[in-house]
PDB file of N, CA, C and O in Angstrom:
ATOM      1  N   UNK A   1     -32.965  -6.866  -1.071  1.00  0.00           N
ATOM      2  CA  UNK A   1     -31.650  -7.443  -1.287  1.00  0.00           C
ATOM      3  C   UNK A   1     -30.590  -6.522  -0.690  1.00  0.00           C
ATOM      4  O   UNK A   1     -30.639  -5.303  -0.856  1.00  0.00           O
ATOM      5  N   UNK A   2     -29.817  -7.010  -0.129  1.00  0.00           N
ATOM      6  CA  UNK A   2     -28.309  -6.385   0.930  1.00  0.00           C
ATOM      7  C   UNK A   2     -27.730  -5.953  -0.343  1.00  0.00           C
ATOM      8  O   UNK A   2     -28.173  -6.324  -1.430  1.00  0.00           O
ATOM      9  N   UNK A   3     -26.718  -5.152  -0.192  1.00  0.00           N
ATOM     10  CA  UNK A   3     -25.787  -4.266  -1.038  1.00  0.00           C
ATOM     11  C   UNK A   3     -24.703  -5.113  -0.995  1.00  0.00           C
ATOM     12  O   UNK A   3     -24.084  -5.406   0.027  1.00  0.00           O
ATOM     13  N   UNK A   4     -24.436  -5.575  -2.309  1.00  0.00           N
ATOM     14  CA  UNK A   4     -22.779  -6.207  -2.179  1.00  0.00           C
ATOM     15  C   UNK A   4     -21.433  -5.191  -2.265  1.00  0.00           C
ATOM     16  O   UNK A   4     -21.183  -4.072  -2.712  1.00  0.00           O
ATOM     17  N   UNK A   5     -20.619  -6.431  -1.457  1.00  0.00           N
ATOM     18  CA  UNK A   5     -19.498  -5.106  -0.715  1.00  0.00           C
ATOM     19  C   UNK A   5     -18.698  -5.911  -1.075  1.00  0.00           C
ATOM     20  O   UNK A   5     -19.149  -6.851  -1.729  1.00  0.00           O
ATOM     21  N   UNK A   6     -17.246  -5.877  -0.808  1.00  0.00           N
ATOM     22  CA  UNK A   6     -15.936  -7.134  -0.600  1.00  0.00           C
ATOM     23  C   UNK A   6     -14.995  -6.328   0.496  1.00  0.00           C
ATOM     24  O   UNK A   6     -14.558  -5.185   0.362  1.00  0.00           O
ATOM     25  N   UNK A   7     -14.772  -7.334   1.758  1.00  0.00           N
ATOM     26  CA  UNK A   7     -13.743  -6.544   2.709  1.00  0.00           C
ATOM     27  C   UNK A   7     -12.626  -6.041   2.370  1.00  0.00           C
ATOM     28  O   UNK A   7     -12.159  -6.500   1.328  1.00  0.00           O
ATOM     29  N   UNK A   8     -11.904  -5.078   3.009  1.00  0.00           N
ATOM     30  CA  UNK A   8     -10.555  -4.514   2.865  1.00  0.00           C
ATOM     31  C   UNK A   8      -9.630  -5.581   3.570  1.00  0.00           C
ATOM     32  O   UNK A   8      -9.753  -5.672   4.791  1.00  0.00           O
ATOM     33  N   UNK A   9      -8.933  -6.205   3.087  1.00  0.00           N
ATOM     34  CA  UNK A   9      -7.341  -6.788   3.439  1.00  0.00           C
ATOM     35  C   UNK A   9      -7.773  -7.853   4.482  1.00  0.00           C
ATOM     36  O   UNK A   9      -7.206  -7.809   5.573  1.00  0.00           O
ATOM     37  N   UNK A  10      -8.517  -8.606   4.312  1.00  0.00           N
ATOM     38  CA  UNK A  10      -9.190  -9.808   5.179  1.00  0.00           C
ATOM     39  C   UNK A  10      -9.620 -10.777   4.350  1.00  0.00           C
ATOM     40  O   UNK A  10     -10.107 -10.614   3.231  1.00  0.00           O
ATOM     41  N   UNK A  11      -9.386 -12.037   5.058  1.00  0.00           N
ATOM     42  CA  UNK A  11     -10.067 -13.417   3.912  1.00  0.00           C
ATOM     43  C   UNK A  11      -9.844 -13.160   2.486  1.00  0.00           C
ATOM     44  O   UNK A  11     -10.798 -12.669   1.883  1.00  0.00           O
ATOM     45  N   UNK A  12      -8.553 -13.443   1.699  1.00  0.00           N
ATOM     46  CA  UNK A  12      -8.700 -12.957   0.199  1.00  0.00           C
ATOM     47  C   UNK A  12      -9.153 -14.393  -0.276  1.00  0.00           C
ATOM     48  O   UNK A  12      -9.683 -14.602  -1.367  1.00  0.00           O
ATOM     49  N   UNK A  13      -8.895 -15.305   0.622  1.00  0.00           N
ATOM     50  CA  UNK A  13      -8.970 -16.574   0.057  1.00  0.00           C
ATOM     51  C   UNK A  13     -10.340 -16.984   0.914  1.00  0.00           C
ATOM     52  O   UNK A  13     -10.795 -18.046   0.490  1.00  0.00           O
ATOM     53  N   UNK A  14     -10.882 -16.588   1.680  1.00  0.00           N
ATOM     54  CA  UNK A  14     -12.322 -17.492   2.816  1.00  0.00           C
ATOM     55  C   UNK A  14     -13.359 -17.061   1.594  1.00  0.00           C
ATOM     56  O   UNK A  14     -13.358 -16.102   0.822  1.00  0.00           O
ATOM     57  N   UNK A  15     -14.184 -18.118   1.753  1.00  0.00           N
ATOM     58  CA  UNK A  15     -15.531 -18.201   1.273  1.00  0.00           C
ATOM     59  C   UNK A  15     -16.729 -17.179   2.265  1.00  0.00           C
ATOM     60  O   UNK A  15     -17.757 -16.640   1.854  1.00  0.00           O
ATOM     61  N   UNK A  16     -16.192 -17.171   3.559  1.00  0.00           N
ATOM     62  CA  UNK A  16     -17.217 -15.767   4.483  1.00  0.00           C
ATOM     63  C   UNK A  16     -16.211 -15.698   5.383  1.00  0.00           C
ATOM     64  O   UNK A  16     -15.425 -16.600   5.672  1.00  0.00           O
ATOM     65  N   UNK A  17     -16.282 -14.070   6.030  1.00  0.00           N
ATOM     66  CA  UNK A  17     -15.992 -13.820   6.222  1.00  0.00           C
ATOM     67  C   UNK A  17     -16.292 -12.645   7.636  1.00  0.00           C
ATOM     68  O   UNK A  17     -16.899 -11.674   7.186  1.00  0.00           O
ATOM     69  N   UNK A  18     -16.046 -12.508   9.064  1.00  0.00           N
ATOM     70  CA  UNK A  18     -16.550 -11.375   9.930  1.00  0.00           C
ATOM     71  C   UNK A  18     -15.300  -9.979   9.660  1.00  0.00           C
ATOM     72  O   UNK A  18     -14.075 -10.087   9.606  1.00  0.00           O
ATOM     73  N   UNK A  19     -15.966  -8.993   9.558  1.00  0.00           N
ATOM     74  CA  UNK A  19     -14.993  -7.874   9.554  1.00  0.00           C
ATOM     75  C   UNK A  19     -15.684  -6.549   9.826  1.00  0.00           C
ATOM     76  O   UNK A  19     -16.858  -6.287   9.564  1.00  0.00           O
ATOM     77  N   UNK A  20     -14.904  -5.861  10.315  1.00  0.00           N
ATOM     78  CA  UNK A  20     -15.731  -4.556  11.159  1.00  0.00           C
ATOM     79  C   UNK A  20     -16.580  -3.731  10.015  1.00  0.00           C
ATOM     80  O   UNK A  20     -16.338  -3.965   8.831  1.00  0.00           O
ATOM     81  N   UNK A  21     -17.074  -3.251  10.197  1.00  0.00           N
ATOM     82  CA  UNK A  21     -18.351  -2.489   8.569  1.00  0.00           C
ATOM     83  C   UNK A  21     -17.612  -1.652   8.199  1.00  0.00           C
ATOM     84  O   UNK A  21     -17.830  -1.504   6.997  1.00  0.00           O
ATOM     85  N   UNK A  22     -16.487  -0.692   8.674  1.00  0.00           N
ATOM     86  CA  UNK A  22     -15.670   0.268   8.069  1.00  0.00           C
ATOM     87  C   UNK A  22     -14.394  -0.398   6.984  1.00  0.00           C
ATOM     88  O   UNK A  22     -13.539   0.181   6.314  1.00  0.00           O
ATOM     89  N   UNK A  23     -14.637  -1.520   7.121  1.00  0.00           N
ATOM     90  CA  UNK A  23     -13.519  -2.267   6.601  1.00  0.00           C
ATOM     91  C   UNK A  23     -13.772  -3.150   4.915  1.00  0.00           C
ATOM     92  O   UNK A  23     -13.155  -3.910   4.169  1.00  0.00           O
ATOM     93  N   UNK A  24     -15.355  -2.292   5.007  1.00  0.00           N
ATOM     94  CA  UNK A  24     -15.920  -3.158   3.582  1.00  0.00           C
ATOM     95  C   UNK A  24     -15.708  -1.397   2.501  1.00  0.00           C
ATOM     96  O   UNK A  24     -15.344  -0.237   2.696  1.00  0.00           O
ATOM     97  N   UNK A  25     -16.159  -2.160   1.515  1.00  0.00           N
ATOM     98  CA  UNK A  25     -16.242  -1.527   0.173  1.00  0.00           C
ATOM     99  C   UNK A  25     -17.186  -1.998  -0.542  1.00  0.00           C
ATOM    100  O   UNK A  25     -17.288  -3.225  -0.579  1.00  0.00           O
ATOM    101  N   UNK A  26     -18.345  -0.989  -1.475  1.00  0.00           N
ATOM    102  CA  UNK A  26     -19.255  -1.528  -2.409  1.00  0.00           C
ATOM    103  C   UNK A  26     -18.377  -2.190  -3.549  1.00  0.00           C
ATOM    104  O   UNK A  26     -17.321  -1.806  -4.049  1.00  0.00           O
ATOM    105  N   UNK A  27     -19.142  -3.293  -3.795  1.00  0.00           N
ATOM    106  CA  UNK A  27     -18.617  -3.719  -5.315  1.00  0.00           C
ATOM    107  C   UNK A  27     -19.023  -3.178  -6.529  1.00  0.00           C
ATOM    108  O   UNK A  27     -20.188  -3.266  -6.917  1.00  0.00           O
ATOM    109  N   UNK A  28     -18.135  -2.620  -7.158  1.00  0.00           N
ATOM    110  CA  UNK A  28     -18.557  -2.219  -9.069  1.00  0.00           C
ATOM    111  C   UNK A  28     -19.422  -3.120  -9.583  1.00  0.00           C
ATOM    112  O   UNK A  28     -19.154  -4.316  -9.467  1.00  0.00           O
ATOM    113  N   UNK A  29     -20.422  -2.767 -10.136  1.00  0.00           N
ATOM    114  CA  UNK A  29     -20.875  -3.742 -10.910  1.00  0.00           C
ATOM    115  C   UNK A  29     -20.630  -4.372 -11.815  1.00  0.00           C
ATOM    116  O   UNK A  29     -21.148  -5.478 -11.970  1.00  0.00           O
ATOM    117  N   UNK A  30     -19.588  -3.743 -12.855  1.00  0.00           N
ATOM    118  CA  UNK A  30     -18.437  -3.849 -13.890  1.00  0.00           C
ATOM    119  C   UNK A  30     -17.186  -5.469 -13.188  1.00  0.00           C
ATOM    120  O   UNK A  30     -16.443  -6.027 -13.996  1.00  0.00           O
ATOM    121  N   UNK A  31     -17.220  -5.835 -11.967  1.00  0.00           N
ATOM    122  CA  UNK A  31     -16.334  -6.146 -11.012  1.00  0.00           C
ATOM    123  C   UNK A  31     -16.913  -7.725 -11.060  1.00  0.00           C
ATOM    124  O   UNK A  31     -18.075  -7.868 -10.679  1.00  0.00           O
ATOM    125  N   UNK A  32     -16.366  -8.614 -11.391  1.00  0.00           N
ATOM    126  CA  UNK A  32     -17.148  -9.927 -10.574  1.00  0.00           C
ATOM    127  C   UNK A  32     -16.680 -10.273  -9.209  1.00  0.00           C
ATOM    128  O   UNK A  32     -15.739  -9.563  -8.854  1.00  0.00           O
ATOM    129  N   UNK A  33     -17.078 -11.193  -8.306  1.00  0.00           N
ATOM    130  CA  UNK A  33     -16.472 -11.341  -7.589  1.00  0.00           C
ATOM    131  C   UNK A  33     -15.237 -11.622  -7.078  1.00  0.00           C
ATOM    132  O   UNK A  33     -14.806 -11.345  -5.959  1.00  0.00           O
ATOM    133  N   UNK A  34     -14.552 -12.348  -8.224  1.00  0.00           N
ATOM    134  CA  UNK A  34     -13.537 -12.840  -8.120  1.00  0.00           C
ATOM    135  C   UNK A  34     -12.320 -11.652  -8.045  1.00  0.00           C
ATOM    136  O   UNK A  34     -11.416 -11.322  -7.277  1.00  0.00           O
ATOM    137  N   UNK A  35     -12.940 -11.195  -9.452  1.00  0.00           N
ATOM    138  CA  UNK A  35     -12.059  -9.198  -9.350  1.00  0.00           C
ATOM    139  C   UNK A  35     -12.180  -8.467  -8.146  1.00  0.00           C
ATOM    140  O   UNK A  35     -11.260  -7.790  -7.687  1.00  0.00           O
ATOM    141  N   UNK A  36     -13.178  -8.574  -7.678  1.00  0.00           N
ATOM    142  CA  UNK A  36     -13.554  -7.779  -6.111  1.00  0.00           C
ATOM    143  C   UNK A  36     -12.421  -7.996  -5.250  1.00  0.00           C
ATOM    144  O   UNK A  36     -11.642  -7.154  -4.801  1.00  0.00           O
ATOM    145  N   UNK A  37     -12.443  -9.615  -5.033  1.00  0.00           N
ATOM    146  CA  UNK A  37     -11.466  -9.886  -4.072  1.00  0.00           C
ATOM    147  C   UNK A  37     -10.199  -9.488  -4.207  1.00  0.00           C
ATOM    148  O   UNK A  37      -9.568  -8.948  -3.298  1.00  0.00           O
ATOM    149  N   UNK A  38      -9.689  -9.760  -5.500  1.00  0.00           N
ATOM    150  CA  UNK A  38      -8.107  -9.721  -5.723  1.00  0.00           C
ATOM    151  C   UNK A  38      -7.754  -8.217  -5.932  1.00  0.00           C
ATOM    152  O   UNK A  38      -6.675  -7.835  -6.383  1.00  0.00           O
ATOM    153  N   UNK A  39      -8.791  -7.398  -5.552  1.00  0.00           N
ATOM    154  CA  UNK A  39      -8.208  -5.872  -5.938  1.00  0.00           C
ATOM    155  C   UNK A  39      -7.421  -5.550  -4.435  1.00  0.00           C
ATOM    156  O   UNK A  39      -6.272  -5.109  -4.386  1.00  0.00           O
ATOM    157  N   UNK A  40      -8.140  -5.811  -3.394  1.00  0.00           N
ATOM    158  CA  UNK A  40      -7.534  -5.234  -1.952  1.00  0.00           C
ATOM    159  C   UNK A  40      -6.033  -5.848  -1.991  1.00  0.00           C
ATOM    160  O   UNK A  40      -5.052  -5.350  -1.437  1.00  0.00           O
ATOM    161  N   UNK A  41      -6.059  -6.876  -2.660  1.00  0.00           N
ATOM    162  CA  UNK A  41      -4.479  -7.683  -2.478  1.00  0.00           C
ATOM    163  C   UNK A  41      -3.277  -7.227  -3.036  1.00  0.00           C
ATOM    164  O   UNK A  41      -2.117  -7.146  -2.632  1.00  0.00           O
ATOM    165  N   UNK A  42      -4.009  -6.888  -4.323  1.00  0.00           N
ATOM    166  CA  UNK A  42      -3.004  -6.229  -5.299  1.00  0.00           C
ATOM    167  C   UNK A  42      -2.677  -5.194  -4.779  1.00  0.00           C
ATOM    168  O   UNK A  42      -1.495  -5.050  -4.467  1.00  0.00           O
ATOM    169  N   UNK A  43      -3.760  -4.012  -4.493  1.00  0.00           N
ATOM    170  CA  UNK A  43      -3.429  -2.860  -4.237  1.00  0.00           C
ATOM    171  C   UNK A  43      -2.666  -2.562  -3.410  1.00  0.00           C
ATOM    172  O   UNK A  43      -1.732  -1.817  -3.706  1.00  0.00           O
ATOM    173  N   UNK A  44      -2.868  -3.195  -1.719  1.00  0.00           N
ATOM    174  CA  UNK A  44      -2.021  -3.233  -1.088  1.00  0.00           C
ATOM    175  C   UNK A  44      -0.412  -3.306  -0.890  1.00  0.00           C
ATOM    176  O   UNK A  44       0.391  -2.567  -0.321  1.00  0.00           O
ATOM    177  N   UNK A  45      -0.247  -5.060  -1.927  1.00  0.00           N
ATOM    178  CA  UNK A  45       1.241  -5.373  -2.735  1.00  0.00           C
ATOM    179  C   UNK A  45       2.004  -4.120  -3.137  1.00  0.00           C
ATOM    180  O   UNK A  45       3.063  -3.693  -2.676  1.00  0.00           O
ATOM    181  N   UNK A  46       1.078  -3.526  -4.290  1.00  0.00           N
ATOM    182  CA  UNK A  46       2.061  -1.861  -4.763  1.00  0.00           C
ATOM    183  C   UNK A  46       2.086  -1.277  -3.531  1.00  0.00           C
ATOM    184  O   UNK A  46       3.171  -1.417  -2.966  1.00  0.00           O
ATOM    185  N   UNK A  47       1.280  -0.685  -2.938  1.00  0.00           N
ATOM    186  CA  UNK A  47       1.861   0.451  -1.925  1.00  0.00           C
ATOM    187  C   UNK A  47       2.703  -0.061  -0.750  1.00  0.00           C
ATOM    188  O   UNK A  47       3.556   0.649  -0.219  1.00  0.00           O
ATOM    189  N   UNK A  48       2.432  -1.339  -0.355  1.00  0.00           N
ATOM    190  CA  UNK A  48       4.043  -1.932   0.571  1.00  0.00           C
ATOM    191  C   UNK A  48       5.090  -2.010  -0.128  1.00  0.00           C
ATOM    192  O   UNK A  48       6.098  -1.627   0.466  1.00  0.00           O
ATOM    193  N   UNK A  49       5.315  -2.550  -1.722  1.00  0.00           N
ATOM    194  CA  UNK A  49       6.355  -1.965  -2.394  1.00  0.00           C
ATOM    195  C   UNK A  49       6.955  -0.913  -2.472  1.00  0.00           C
ATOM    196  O   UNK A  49       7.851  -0.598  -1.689  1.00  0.00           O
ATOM    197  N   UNK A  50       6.643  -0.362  -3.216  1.00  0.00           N
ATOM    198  CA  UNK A  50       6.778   1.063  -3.240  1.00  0.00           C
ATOM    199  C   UNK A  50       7.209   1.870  -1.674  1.00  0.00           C
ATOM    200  O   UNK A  50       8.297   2.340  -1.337  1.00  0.00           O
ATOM    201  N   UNK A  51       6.128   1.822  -1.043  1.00  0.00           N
ATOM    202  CA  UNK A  51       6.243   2.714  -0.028  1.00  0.00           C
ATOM    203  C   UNK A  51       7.314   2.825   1.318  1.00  0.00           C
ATOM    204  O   UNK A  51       7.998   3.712   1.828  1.00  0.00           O
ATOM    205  N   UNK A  52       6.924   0.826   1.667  1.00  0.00           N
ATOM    206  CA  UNK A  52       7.754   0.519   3.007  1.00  0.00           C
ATOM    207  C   UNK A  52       8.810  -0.172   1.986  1.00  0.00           C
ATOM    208  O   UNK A  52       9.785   0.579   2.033  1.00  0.00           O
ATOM    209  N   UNK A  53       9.087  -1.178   1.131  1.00  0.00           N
ATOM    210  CA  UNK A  53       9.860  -1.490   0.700  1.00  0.00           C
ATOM    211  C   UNK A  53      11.545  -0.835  -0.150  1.00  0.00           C
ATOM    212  O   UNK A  53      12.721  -1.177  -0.027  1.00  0.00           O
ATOM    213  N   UNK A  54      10.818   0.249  -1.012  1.00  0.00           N
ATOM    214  CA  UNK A  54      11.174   0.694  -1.699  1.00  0.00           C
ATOM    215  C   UNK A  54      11.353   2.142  -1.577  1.00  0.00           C
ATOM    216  O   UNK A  54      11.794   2.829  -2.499  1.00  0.00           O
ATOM    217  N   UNK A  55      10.915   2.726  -0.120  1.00  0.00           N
ATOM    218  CA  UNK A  55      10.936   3.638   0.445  1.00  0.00           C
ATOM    219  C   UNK A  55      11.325   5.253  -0.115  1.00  0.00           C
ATOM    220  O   UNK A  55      12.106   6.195   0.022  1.00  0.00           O
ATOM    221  N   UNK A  56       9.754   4.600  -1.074  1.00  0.00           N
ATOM    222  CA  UNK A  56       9.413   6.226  -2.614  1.00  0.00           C
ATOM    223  C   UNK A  56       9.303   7.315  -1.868  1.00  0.00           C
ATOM    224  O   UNK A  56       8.356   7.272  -1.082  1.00  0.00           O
ATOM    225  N   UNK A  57      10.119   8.534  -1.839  1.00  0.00           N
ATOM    226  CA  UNK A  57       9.618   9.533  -1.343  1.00  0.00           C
ATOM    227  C   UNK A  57       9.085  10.135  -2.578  1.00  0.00           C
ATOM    228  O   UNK A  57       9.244   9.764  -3.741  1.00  0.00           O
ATOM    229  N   UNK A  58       8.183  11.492  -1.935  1.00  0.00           N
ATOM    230  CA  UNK A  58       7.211  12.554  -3.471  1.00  0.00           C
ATOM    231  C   UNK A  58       8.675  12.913  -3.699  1.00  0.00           C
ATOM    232  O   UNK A  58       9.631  12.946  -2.923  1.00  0.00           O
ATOM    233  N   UNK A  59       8.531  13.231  -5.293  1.00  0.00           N
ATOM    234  CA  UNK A  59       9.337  13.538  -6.503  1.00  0.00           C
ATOM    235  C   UNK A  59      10.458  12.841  -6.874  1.00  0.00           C
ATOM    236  O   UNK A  59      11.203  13.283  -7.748  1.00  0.00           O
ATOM    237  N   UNK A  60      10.735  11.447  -6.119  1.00  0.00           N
ATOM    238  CA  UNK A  60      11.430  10.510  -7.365  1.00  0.00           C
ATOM    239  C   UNK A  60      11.130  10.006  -8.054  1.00  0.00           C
ATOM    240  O   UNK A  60       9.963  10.385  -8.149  1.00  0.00           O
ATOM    241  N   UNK A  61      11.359   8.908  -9.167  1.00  0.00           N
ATOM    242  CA  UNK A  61      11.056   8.591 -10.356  1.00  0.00           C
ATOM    243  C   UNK A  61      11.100   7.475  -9.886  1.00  0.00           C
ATOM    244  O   UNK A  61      12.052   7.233  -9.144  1.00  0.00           O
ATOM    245  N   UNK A  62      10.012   6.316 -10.170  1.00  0.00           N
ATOM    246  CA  UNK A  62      10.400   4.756 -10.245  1.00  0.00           C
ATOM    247  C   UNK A  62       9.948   4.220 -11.907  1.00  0.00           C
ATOM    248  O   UNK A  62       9.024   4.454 -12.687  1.00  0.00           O
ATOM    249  N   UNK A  63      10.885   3.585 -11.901  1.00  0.00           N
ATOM    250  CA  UNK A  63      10.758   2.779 -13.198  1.00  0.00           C
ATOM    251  C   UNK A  63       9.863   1.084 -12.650  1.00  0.00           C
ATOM    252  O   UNK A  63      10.272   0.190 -11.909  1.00  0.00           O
ATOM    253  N   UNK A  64       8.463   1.242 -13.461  1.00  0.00           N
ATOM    254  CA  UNK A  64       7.754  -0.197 -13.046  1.00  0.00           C
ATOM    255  C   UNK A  64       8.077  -0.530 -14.475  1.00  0.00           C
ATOM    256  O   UNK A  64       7.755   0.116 -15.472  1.00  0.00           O
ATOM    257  N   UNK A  65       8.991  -2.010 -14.385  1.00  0.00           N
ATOM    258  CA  UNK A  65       8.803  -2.680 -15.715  1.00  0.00           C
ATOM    259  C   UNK A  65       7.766  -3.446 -15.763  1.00  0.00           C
ATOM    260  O   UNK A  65       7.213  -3.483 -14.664  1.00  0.00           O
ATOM    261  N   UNK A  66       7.203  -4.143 -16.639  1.00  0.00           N
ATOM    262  CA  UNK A  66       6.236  -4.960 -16.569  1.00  0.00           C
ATOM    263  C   UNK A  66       4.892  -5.055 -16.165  1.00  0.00           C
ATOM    264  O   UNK A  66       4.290  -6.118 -16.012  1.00  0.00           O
ATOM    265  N   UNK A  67       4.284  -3.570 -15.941  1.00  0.00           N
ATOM    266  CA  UNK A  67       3.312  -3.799 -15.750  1.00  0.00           C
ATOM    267  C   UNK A  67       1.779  -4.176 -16.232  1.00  0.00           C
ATOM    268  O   UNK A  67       0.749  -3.525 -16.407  1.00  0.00           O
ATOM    269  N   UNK A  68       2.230  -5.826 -16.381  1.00  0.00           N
ATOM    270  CA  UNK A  68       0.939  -5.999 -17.256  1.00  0.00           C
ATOM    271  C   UNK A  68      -0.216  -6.531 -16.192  1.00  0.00           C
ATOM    272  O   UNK A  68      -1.436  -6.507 -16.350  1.00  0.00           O
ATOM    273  N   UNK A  69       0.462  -6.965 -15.182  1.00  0.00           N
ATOM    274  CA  UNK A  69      -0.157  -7.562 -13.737  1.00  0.00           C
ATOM    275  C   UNK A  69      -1.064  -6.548 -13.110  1.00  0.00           C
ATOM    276  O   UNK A  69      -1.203  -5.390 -13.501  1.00  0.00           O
ATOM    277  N   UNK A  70      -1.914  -7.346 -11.671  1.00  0.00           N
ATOM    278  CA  UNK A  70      -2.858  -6.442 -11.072  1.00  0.00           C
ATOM    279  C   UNK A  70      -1.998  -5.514 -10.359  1.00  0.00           C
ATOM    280  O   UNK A  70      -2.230  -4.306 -10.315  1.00  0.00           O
ATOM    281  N   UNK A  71      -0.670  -6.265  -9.611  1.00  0.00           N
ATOM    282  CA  UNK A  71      -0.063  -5.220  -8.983  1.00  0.00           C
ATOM    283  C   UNK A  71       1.115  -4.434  -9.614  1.00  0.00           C
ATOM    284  O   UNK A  71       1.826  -4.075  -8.675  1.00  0.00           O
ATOM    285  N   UNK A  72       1.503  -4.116 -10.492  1.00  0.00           N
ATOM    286  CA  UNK A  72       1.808  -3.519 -11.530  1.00  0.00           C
ATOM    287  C   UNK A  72       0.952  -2.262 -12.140  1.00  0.00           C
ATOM    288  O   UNK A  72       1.296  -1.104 -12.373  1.00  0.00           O
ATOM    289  N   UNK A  73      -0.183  -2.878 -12.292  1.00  0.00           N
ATOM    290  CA  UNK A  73      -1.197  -1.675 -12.337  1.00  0.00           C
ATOM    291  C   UNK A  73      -1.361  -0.845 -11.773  1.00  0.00           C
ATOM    292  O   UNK A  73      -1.454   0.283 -12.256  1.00  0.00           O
ATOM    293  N   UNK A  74      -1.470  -1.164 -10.328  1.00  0.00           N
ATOM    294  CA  UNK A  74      -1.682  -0.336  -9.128  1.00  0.00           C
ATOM    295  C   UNK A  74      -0.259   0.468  -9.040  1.00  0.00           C
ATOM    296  O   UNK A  74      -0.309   1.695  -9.136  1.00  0.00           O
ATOM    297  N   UNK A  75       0.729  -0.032  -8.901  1.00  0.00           N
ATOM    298  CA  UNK A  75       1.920   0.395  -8.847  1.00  0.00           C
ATOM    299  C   UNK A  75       2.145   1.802  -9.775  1.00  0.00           C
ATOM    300  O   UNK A  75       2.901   2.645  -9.291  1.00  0.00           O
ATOM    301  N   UNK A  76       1.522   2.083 -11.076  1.00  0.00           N
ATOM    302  CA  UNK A  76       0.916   3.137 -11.971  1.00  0.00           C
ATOM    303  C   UNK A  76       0.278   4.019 -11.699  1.00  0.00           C
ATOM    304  O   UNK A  76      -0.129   4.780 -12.576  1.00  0.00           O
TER     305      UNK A  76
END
């Protein structure tokens, strides 16, 4: 049996998917699939927030309200 993976930042929504092999990640086993997928999305969301959006440099303070969400989490 192949090792299950879920791609980085490709197809969040395709049923299959081609993507270069550096571009995958093993899946947690803790993880279903569905969690698999929606983690690259979320994660991403916070750090374009934050980073290009919101343009955090190291040692300011951001206030995340609300983080009860996936990208909220990440944003933490």
């Amino acid at each position: 049996m192949g090792r299950l993976v879920y791609p980085v930042g490709y197809g969040a929504f395709a049923e299959y998917v081609c993507v270069p092999e550096n571009e995958l990640r093993m899946k947690s086993p803790n993880l279903s699939f569905y969690e698999a997928a929606a983690v690259p999305l979320a994660a991403k969301t916070a750090l374009q927030g934050l980073r290009d959006v919101g343009s955090i440099q190291s040692g300011q303070k951001v206030l995340i309200n609300g983080a009860s969400g996936e990208v909220g989490t990440f944003a933490l």
